[in-house]
C-alpha positions as CSV (number, residue, x, y, z in Angstrom):
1,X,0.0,0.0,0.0
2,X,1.7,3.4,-1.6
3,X,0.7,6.9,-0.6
4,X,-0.8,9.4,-2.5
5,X,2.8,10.9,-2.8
6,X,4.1,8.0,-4.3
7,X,6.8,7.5,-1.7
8,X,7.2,4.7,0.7
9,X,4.6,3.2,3.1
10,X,5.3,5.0,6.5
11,X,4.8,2.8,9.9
12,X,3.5,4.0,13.0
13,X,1.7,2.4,15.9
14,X,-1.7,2.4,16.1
15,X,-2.0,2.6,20.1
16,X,-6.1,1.0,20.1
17,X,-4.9,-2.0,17.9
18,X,-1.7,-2.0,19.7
19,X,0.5,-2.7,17.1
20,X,2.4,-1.0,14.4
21,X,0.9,-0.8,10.9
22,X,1.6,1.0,7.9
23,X,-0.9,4.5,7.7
24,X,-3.3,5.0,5.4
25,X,-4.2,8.3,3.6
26,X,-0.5,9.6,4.7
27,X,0.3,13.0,4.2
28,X,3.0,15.4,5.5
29,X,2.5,18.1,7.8
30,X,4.4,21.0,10.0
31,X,3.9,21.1,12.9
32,X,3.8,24.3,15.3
33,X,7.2,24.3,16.7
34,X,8.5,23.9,13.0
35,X,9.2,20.5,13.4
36,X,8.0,17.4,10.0
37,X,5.5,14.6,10.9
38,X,3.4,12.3,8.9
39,X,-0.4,12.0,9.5
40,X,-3.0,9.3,8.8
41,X,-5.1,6.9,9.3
42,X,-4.9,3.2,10.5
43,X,-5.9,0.5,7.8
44,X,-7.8,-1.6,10.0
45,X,-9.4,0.6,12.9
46,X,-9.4,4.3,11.3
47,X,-7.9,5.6,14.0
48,X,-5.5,8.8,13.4
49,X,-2.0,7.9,13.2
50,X,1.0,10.1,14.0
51,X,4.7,10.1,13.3
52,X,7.2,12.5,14.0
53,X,10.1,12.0,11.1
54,X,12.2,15.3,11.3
55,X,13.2,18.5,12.5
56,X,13.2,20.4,8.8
């Protein structure tokens, strides 16, 4: 399963099937302090999915 950006599946744990899975509907945000993270959704509960990948 790709995202929409064509780059690689990004894994993050989905802490109510307590397990990490690769997000769904995974897009790249900035968040306040400046700081990159990828957001999405969890394949198999929906729940919203966070990762922190960077600091630029």
């Amino acid at each position: 399963m790709s995202n929409p950006c064509g780059c690689d599946p990004v894994e993050a744990y989905c802490v109510k099937c307590k397990a990490k899975k690769n997000m769904s509907n995974a897009e790249k945000v900035t968040m306040k302090n400046g700081r990159s993270a990828m957001k999405g959704k969890c394949p198999d509960c929906g729940t919203g999915m966070y990762k922190i990948v960077g600091k630029g």
